[in-house]
Every structure is written in structure tokens, then in C-alpha cells.
C-alpha positions in Angstrom: -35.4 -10.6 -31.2 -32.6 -9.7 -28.5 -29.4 -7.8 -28.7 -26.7 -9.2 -26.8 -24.1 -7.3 -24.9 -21.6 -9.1 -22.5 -19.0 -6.9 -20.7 -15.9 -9.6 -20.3 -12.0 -9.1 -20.3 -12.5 -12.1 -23.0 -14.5 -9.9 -25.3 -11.2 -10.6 -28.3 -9.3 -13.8 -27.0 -10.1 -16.4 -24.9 -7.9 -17.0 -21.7 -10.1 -18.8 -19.4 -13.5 -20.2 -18.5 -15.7 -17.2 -19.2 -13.9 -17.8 -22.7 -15.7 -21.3 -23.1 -19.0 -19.8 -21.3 -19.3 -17.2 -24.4 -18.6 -20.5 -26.8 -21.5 -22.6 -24.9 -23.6 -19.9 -24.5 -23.7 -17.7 -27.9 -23.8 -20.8 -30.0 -26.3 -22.5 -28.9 -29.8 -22.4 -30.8 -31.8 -21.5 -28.4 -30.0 -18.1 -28.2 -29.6 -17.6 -31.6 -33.3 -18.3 -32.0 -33.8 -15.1 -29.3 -30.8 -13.0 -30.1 -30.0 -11.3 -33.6 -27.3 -9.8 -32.4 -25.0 -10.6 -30.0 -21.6 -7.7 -29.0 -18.2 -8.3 -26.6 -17.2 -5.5 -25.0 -14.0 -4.9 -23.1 -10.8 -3.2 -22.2 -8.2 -3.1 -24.9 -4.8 -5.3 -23.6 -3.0 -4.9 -27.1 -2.3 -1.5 -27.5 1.2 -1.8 -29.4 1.6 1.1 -32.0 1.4 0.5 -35.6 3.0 3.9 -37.6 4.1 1.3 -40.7 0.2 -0.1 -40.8 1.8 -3.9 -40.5 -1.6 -6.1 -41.4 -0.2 -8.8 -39.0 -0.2 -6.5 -35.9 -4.0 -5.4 -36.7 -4.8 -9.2 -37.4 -4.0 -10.2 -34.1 -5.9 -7.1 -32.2 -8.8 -9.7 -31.9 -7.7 -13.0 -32.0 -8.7 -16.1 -34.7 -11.4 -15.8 -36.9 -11.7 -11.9 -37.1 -11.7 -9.2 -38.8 -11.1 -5.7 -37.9 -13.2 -2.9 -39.3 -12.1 -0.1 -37.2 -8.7 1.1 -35.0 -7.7 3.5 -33.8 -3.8 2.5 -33.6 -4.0 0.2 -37.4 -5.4 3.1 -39.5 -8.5 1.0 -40.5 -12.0 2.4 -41.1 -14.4 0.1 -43.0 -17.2 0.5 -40.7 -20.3 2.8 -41.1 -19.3 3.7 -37.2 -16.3 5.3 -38.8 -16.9 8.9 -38.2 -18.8 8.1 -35.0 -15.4 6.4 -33.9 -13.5 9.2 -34.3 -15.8 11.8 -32.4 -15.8 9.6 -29.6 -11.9 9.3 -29.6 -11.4 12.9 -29.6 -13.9 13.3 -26.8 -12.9 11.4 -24.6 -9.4 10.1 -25.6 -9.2 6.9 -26.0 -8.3 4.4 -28.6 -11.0 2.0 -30.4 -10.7 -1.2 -31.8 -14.0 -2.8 -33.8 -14.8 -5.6 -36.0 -16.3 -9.2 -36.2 -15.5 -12.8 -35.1 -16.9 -16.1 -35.8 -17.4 -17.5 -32.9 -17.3 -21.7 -32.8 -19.2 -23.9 -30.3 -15.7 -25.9 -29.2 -16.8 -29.5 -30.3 -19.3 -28.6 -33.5 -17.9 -25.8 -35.8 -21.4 -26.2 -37.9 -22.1 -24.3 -34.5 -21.3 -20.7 -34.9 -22.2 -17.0 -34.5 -20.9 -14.0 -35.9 -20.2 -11.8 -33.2 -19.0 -7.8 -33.1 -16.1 -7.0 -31.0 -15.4 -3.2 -29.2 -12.4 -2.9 -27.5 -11.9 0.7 -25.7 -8.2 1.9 -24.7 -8.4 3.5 -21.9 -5.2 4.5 -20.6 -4.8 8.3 -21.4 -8.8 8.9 -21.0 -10.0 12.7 -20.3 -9.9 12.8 -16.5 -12.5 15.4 -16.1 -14.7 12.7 -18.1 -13.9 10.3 -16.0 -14.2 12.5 -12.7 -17.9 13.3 -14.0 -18.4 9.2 -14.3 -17.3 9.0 -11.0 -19.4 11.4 -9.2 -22.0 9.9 -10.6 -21.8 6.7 -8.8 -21.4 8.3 -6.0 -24.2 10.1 -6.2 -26.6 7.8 -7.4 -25.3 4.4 -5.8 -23.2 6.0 -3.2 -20.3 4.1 -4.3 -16.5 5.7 -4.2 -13.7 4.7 -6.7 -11.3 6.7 -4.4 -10.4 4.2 -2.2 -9.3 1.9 -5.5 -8.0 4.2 -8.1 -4.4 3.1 -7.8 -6.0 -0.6 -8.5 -5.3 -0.9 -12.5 -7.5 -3.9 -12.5 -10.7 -1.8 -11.0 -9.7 1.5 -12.7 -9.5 0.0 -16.6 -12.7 -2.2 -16.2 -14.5 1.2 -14.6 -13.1 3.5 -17.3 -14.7 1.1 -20.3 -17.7 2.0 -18.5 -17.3 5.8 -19.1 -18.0 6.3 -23.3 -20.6 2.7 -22.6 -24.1 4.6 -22.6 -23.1 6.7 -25.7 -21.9 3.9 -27.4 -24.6 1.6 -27.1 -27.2 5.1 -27.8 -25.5 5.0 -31.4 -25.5 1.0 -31.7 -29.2 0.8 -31.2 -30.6 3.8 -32.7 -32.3 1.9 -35.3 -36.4 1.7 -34.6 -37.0 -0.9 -31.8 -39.5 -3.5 -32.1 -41.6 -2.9 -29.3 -40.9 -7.2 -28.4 -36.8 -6.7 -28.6 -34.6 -6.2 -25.9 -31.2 -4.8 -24.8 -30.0 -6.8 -22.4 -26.5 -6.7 -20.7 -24.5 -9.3 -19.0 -21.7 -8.4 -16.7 -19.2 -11.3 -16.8 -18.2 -11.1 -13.3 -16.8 -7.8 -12.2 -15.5 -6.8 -15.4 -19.2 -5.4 -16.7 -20.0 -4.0 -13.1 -19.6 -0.1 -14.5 -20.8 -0.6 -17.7 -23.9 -1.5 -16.3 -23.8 0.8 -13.8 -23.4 3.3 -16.8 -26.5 1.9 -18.3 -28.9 1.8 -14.8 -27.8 5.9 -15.1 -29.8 6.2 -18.2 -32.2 3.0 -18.4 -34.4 2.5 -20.9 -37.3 0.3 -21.1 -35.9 -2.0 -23.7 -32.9 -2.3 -21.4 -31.9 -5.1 -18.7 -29.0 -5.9 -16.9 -27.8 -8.8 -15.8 -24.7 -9.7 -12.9 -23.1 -13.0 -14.6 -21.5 -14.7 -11.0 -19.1 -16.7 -12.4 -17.7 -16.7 -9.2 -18.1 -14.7 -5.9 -14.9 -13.1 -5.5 -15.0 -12.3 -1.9 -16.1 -16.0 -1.1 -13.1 -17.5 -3.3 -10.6 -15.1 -1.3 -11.4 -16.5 1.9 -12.0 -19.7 1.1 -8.5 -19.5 0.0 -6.8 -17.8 2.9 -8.7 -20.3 5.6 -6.5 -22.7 6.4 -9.1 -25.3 6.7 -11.0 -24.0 3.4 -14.2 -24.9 2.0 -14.5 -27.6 5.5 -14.7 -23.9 7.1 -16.2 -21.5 4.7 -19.4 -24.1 3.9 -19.6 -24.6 7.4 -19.9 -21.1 8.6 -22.4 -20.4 5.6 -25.1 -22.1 6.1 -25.0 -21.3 9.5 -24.8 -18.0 9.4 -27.3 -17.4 6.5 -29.8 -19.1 8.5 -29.2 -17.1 11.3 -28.8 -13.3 9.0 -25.1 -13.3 9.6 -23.2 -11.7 6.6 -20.0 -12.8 5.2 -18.2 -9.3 6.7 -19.8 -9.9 9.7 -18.4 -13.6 10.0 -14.6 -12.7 8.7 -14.4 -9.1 9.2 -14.8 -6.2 6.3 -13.6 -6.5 2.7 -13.9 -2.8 2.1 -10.4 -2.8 0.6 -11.1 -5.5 -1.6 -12.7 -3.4 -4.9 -14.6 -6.6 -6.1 -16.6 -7.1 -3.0 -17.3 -3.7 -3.0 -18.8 -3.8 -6.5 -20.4 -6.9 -6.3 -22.8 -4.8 -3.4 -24.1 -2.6 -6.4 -25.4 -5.5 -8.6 -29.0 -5.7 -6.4 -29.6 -2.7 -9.1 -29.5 -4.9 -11.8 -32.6 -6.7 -13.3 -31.2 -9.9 -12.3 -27.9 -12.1 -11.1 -27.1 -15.3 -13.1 -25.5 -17.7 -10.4 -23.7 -20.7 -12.2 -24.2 -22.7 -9.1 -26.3 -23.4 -6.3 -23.3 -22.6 -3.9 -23.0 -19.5 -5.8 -26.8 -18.3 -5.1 -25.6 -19.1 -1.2 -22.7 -16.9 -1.6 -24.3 -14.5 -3.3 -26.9 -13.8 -0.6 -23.4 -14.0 1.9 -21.8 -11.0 0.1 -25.1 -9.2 -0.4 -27.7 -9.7 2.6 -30.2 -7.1 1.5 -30.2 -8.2 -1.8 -33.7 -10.0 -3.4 -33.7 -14.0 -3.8 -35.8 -13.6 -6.6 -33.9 -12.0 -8.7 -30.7 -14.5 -8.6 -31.5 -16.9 -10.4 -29.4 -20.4 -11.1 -28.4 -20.5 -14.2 -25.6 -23.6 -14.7 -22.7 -23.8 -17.3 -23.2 -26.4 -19.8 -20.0 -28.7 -21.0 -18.9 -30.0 -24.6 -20.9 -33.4 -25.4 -19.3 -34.9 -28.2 -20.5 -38.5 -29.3 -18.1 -41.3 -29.4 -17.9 -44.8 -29.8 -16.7 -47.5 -27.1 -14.3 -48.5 -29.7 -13.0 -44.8 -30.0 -12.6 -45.0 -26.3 -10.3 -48.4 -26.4 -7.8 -47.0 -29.4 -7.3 -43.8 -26.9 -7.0 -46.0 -24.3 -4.1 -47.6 -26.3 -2.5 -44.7 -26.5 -2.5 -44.0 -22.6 -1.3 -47.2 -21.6 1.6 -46.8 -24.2 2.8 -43.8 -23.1 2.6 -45.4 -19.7 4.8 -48.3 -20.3 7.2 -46.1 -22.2 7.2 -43.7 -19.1 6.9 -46.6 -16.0 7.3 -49.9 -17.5 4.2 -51.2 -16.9 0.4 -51.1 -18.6 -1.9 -50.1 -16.4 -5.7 -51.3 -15.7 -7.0 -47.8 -14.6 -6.3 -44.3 -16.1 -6.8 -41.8 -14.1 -6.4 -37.7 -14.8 -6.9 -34.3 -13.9 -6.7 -31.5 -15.8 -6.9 -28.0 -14.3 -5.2 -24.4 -13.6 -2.6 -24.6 -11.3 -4.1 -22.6 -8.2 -4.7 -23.6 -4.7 -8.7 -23.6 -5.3 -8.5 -26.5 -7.4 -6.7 -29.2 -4.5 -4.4 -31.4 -5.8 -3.2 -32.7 -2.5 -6.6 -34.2 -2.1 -5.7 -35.9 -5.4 -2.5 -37.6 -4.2 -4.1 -38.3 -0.5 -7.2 -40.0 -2.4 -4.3 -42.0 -4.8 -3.0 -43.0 -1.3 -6.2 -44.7 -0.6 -7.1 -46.3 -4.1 -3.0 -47.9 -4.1 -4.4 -50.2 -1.4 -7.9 -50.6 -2.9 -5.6 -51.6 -6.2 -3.8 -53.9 -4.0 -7.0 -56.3 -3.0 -7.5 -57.0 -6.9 -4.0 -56.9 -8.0 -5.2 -53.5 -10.4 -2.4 -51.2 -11.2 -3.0 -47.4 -12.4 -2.0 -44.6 -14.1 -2.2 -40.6 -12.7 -1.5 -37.8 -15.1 -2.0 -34.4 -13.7 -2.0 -31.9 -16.4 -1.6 -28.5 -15.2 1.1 -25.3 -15.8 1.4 -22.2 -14.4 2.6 -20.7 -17.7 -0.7 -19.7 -19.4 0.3 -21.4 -22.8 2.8 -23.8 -21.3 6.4 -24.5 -22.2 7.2 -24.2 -26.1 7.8 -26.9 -28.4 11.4 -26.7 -28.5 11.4 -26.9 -24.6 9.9 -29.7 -24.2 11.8 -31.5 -26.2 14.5 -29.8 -24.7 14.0 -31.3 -21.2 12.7 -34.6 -22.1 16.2 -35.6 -23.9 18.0 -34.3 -21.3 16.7 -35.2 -18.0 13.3 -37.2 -19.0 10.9 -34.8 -18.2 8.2 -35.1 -17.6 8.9 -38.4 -15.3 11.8 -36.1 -13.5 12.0 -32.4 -12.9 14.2 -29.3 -12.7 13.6 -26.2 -10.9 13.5 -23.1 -12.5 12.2 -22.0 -16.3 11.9 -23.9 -18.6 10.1 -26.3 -15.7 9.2 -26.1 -12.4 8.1 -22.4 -11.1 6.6 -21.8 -7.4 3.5 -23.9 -6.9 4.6 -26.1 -9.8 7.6 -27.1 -7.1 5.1 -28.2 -4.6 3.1 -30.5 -6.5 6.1 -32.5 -7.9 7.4 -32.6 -4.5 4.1 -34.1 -3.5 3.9 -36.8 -6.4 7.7 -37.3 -6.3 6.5 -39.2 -2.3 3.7 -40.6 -3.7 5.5 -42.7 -6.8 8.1 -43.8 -3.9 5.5 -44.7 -1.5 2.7 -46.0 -3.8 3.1 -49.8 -5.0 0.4 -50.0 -7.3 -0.4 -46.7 -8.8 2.0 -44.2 -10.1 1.4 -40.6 -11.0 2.9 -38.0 -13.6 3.1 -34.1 -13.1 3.3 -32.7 -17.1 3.2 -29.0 -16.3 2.5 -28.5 -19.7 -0.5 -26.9 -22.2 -1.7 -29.0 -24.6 -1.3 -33.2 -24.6 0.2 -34.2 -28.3 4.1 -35.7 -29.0 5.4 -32.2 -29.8 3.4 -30.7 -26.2 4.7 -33.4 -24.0 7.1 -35.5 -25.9 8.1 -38.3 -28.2 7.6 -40.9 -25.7 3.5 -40.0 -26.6 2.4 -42.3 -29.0 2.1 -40.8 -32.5 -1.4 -38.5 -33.2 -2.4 -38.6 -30.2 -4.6 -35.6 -29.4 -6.3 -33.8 -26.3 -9.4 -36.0 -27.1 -7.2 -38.7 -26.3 -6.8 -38.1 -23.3 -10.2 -37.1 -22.4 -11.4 -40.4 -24.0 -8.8 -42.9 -22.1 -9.7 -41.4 -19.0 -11.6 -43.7 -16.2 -11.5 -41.2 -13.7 -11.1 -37.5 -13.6 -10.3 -35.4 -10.7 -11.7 -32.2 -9.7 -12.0 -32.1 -5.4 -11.7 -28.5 -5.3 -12.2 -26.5 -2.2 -13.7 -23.4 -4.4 -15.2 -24.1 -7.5 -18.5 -22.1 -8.8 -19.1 -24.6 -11.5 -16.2 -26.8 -12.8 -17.2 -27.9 -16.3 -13.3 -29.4 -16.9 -14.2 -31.4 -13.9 -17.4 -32.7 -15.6 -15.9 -33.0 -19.2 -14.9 -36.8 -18.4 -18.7 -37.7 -18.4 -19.2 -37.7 -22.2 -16.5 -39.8 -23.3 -17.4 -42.9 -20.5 -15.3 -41.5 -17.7 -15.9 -41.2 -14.1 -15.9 -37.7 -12.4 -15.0 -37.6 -8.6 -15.4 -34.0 -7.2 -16.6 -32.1 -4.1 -20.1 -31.1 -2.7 -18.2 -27.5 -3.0 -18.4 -28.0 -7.2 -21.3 -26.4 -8.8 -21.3 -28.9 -10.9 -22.3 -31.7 -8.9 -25.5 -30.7 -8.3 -26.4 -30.2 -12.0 -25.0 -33.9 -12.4 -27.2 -35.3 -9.6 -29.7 -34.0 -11.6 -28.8 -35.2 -14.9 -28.5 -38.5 -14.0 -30.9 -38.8 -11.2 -32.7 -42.1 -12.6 -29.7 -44.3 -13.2 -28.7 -47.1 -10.9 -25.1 -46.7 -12.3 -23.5 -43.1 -11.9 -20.5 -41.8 -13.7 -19.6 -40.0 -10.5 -18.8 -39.7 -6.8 -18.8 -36.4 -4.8 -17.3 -36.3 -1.6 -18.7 -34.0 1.4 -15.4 -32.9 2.9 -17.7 -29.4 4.4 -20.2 -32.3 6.4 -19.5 -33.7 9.5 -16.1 -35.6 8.3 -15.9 -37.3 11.8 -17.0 -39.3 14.3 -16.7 -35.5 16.5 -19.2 -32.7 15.3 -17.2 -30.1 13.6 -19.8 -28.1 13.6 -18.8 -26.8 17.3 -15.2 -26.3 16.1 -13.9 -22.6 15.9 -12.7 -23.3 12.1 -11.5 -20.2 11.3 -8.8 -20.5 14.0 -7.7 -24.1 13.5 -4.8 -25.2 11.7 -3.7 -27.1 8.1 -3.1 -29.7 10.2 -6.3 -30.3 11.3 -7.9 -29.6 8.3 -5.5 -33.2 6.5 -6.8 -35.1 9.6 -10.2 -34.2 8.3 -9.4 -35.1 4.7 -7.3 -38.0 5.1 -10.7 -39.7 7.4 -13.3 -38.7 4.9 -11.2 -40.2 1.5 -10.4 -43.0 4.0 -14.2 -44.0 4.7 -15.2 -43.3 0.8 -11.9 -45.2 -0.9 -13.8 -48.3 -1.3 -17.0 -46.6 -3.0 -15.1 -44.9 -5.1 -12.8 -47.7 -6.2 -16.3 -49.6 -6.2 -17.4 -46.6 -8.9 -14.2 -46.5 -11.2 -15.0 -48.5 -14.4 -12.1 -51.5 -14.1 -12.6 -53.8 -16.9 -14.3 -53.1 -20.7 -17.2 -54.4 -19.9 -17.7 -51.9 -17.1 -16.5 -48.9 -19.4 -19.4 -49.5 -22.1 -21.9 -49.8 -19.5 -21.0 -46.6 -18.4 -20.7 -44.7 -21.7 -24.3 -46.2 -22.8 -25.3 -44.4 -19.6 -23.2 -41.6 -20.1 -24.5 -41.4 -24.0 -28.3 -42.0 -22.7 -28.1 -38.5 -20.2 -25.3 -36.7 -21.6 -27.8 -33.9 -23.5 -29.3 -32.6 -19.8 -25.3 -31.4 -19.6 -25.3 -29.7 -22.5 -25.4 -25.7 -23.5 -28.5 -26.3 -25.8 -30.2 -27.5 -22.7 -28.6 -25.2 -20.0 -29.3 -21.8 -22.2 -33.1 -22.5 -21.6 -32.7 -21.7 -18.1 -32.2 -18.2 -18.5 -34.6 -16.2 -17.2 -35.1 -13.9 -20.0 -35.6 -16.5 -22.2 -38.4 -18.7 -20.2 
């Protein structure tokens, strides 16, 4: 059996998609069957004082379905760790939080595992600690924090990283089997030091693993090219062909602290790249490191089993809201559901709704667009909501400023705003909102209608990103019947391909914006240089030429939308975390 430890800034709450990665991954059977013990580890965020030992403030420290058995700042020692806590405190001068969490796979709560928790405050740590820590790096990896200690984000996730090797010492100091393993994962960046601490100091027992979720130096200038993924994909496979590096291509990322970390991970055991892209990347960022040590190792999804006549009573729903929102009942429902960043692309969205409105036209179909996305982590509150929705409609029209629209929020409904006056057969709705019940978006929702809803009306789901590792929210459609229609870029479509390789019918599209998009070979183009402009040219031709194919995908009548779902239902296990965890290479 295997001891777990993954070093995540969603060791006590889940904010984001490493969040659902720990769900998929530590619940599944075929890591419980390998693992008897699986630890978070991570920076402590809540570090409010507690001098009148409030129960409610300690409560929170880690989240739902907790309990605390140590801190530092709640007066609480129930732990046999206790005394071992409080040396470590003094020594170094931090604060400690410790306990355990029941940890839910997010469709099947008959799914769980009891995981421990360690959160380290490291604020006020001994500097000469630290310093030693420090010097250490350098000395034995050549790497210097200098140029980054005024970074919070890079000093907080190196200083958890300080006390690591004498915690995990006193954790496993029980007799080991001589078949049981210690084995790391660094959730992106976050675990880079901790590890580090640990490759110090290895043990035989021990491995370490680099979990990419992501390559950050590849996201950031994917981002900042104005012609994006149709440049950065371009350039890479090019260049790696030819040994040309990342830096070498766009210039140095020295100041960027990730990048620089990321370099130290070919002294790791292994790299666990959530997408093929991401293996590419990884070799971009990292030249000298060895291919056969990243492996692919893809994120699995939710697959929850319902019925086609599940899927018509949501479907109810959505067409309701629709008519109480635009008058009219629409044949198609079409969503996307995402974080509101540039990555993600929701102008392809509305430029592809461009191209279906006269695709609807030709067979008289009319649809239905709901982007769900907010800026605001958690979305507006209750009381807000209803707020604007009696007193200017929202979410069909918008204000600026708080309680709605903020910065990019702006931009979107300024794009959908000219779609719904343009379009003549489909119409679109911006809910910049958390959550998709009456009392999250409004009483013109049917009654009980839930998230699941929504995923379950859906014939189409978004997702034409121009950066996306993985993208399981793009993929989430596929279980309950729906279509997904995403980029080559997605990590995702390639475990999809795969998945459903055999069927005739596919309950997807992905669209190769990064290939030769026209008739001239980009390819010779200095893309780097040339302008947003160029790069909507580029779009507009490529969802232009696959319009018809993807309106010719799109599920338009019932009968359509149980063929799909049988097929969906048939191959919807290959997407799963049961069958995704078998990949990893330490359990083969």
C-alpha cells in the first residue's frame, strides 16, 4: 500500500479545477485499492485569530466535512501529533492547522475517502530557517529565490516547503513495508519546493511526481499573442522538431518564478501531463528534460447515468425559462459554462452562433445560448439577484458596475448585446452568475430546477478555448446526451477521440483553428507579429467552412437526442476517473 501526499493550494477548500482533480482522483477505487493513506498539504489562507476559541471560526479552517484536530490559532489539540506540533511551531514559527476531511466523488457520495489535512502559516517564519532552505537550492539545484522573494505567491508556496521533510520524517516513522511507497504529487507549482525539500533528503520509499495541470509559461503567452493558440501551436511543433525552446522562440521568462520552477521538475521521478499538448509544452519549457519520464496521464469527468426521459423534463425546463426570457421555445439549447478568462474564448462562441443563425435559417430551427460565467468567484448573492432582476431584468439586460457587470464581464455582454440584435434565429443570455437555480438566477427559472438541469437540457456545449490543458467542464455535456464542440488546443479532445473511436455517430466536433485555416499557408506567416485582426479573419473562415458539420452534429429533434445518449451511455465509462486513474504510472 501507498501513502499519498499532494502539495495543492486546494489542500482545505476547493476553488478551482485541481479541486475536482483531488475529488476524481482520491476516490476512485483503483487508488484506494493502492493508497491507505492519502495527505493535502498546503499554505494556510485563513489565518484570522481566535483569543475567545469561537467553534465556528475553527470549523471553517478546512472547509465542509472536517474536522480539526490540531491549531495553532483555535487552541485545539486532539491529535497524537500534538506535542510534535508544538516543537515544530516554536522552531520555526509558524502556525499549524491539522485534521481530517471526507472527501466525496462529486456525482456518487457512496464514493469517498477520508483524507488528512496540514495547513502551515507561514507568514512570520524564522528567516535564518528559511535562508538555510534557500541556500540549499541553490546549492544543490542552482536555483535562486532572490530574484522572486518580493513575489508572495512564490515566497508562501516555497516557505511550506521549509518544515516539509521533518514533517513527513515524523508522519511516516512507522516501520515501512518494504512494497509501500511515499509518493508526492506537486499540483502544479504549488508542490515545486516541497518536493524539492524532499529530493534534499530522498529516501528509497520516496517518489515525486510534477502534476502539469497546466504549463504556466505556455498559458502566458498563449495569452499575450494576439493571434493565440493559431500562433503558439504553430510555432511549437515547429520548433520542437527543429530543438528550438520556448525562450528561445519568445525571448526569456527568467522573471516569471513559475517557469523558472517548472526547470527543476526533471529531478523528480516523473511529470504527470493531463494532455497531450501539455507533454508538447512540457518538453517546450524544458528541452533537456527526459520524454520518458512525462508521462500522459488525462483528467477524468463526472459520468452520472440518466434517462432520455430525465433529459426531456430538463429540457422543459430550458425552454421555459426561454420563453419567459425571449418569448419564444426554442429547438436547440445550447451552453457554456466556464471561468471568465481570455483562455477560454467566448468570442469564438458568438462568431460560431453567427454561423449556426443561418444554418437555423435553412430549417426554420430556432436556439437558445446561455453562457454561464462570473468573474466573482462565488457569484452575486441571493439577494442581488433578485435585486437586479426586478429592477432592470437582469439577466436579459445589464448594468455596469457591482452588483453586475465588472471588466471583462462588460465585454462579453457588449458582444452578445450585437449578436441578439443581429441574429434572427438564435438568441443568447450572459448570466454572470454561480450557480443555475430560481434563487441563483431568478424567478423567471422554472421551479427546482437545478445545475443538472442545465447540464441535462443542453444539445451543445461550448468550450473553443485557445489554452486549455484538459477541459473536463468542456466534456461534462457528453454524459447527459449532449454535444461538445471544442478546439484541437483542448486536452480533452484527444481523450474523446479515443473514447469514442468506434462510433459512426460522435457527441462532438473539434475545430483545428492552429491548422492551416486558409486557402494561404499560415505556416510562412510571422504570427507573433501579426495582429487581432488577422487572427478573426482566420477564425471567422475556419467556423465558416465547419458551420454546416457542426449544425449537421447538433442533435435537433428527440429522436436524434436518444441516439446520442445510447451512444454517449455505451462509451461514457472510458471518460471516467475509475478508468483514467489506471494510467498512472505508479500504479501500472
Amino acid at each position: 500500500m501507498n501513502i499519498g501526499i499532494h502539495i495543492t493550494h486546494e489542500a482545505a477548500k476547493k476553488i478551482g479545477g485541481i479541486g475536482s482533480v483531488l475529488s476524481g482522483i482520491c476516490t476512485a477505487k483503483t487508488y484506494l485499492k493502492s493508497f491507505n493513506r492519502t495527505i493535502f498539504y498546503g499554505p494556510l489562507f485563513d489565518d484570522r485569530s481566535n483569543p475567545n476559541h469561537e467553534e465556528s471560526i475553527a470549523k471553517e479552517r478546512l472547509g465542509g466535512n472536517a474536522k480539526v484536530l490540531f491549531s495553532s490559532l483555535d487552541y485545539i489539540n486532539d491529535t497524537k501529533y500534538g506535542s510534535f506540533f508544538e516543537e515544530l511551531i516554536r522552531k520555526y514559527n509558524i502556525d499549524i492547522i491539522y485534521g481530517e476531511k471526507v472527501l466525496y466523488d462529486e456525482i456518487d457520495v457512496k464514493k469517498n475517502n477520508v483524507v488528512e489535512i496540514l495547513l502551515i502559516g507561514v507568514k512570520y517564519m524564522n528567516k535564518e530557517l528559511l535562508d538555510v532552505f534557500k541556500f540549499q537550492l541553490w546549492e544543490s539545484f542552482r536555483f535562486s529565490c532572490q530574484p522572486f522573494e518580493n513575489d508572495w505567491d512564490f515566497e508562501q508556496y516555497l516557505r511550506i516547503g521549509v518544515p516539509f521533510r521533518e514533517i513527513t520524517d515524523r508522519f511516516f516513522d512507522e516501520p515501512t513495508k518494504k512494497d509501500t511507497k511515499a509518493i508526492y504529487f506537486s499540483h502544479e507549482y504549488m508542490g515545486i519546493g516541497s518536493c524539492l525539500a524532499i529530493t534534499l533528503k530522498k529516501k528509497p520509499h520516496e517518489q515525486t511526481y510534477f502534476h502539469a495541470h497546466e504549463i504556466s509559461t505556455a498559458r502566458a503567452v498563449t495569452e499575450k499573442l494576439t493571434c493565440h493558440d493559431i500562433a503558439f501551436y504553430n510555432y511549437l511543433e515547429r520548433d520542437l522538431k527543429n530543438n528550438i525552446s520556448l525562450e528561445e522562440r519568445f525571448g526569456s521568462h527568467k522573471q516569471f518564478s513559475r517557469n523558472e520552477l517548472i526547470k527543476l521538475t526533471p529531478h523528480f521521478d516523473g511529470v504527470l501531463a493531463v494532455g497531450d499538448w501539455v507533454k508538447k509544452e512540457y518538453k517546450y519549457v524544458v528541452p533537456n528534460s527526459d520524454s520518458k519520464k512525462v508521462h500522459i496521464c488525462y483528467n477524468g469527468i463526472p459520468t452520472p447515468n440518466h434517462s432520455f426521459e430525465e433529459k426531456v423534463k430538463a429540457r422543459k425546463k430550458l425552454q421555459e425559462y426561454c420563453e419567459n426570457l425571449y418569448n419564444f421555445t426554442p429547438d436547440v439549447i445550447m451552453t457554456h459554462v466556464t471561468r471568465l478568462v481570455v483562455s477560454k474564448g467566448l468570442w469564438r462562441d458568438i462568431n460560431m452562433c453567427e454561423e449556426l443563425d443561418k444554418q437555423f435559417r435553412k430549417d426554420k430551427k430556432k436556439g437558445f445560448f446561455v453562457i454561464l460565467s462570473s468573474l466573482i468567484g462565488n457569484g452575486r448573492t441571493d439577494s442581488e439577484a433578485a435585486g437586479m432582476e426586478k429592477e432592470y431584468g437582469w439577466p436579459v439586460l445589464h448594468k455596469e458596475g457591482y452588483p453586475d457587470l465588472l471588466e471583462y464581464e462588460k465585454e462579453i455582454w457588449e458582444r452578445v448585446q450585437l449578436f441578439n440584435a443581429k441574429s434572427k434565429w438564435i438568441k443568447a443570455v450572459f448570466i454572470n452568475q454561480f450557480g443555475f437555480t430560481p434563487n441563483r438566477v431568478g424567478e423567471r427559472l422554472p421551479k427546482n430546477t437545478t445545475f443538472a438541469d442545465f447540464r441535462l437540457a443542453s444539445d451543445i456545449e461550448f468550450g473553443m478555448s485557445v489554452y486549455e490543458p484538459f477541459g473536463i467542464a468542456q466534456i461534462e455535456t457528453i454524459p447527459f446526451g449532449g454535444i461538445a464542440v471544442l478546439t484541437r488546443v483542448c486536452g480533452s479532445a484527444f481523450l474523446i477521440e479515443k473514447a469514442f473511436a468506434g462510433e459512426k455517430k460522435k457527441p462532438f466536433y473539434i475545430v483545428d483553428f492552429h491548422y492551416n485555416s486558409t486557402k494561404e499557408d499560415i505556416t510562412s506567416k510571422d504570427l507573433i507579429n501579426e495582429s487581432a485582426e488577422y487572427r478573426v479573419t482566420l477564425e471567422r473562415e475556419k467556423l465558416a467552412e465547419c458551420a454546416n458539420k457542426i449544425y449537421k452534429t447538433i442533435p435537433v429533434n428527440d429522436e436524434e437526442r436518444k441516439e446520442i445518449l445510447e451512444v454517449c451511455k455505451k462509451n461514457m465509462h472510458k471518460l471516467s476517473w475509475e478508468e483514467v486513474v489506471k494510467d498512472l504510472p505508479f500504479l501500472k
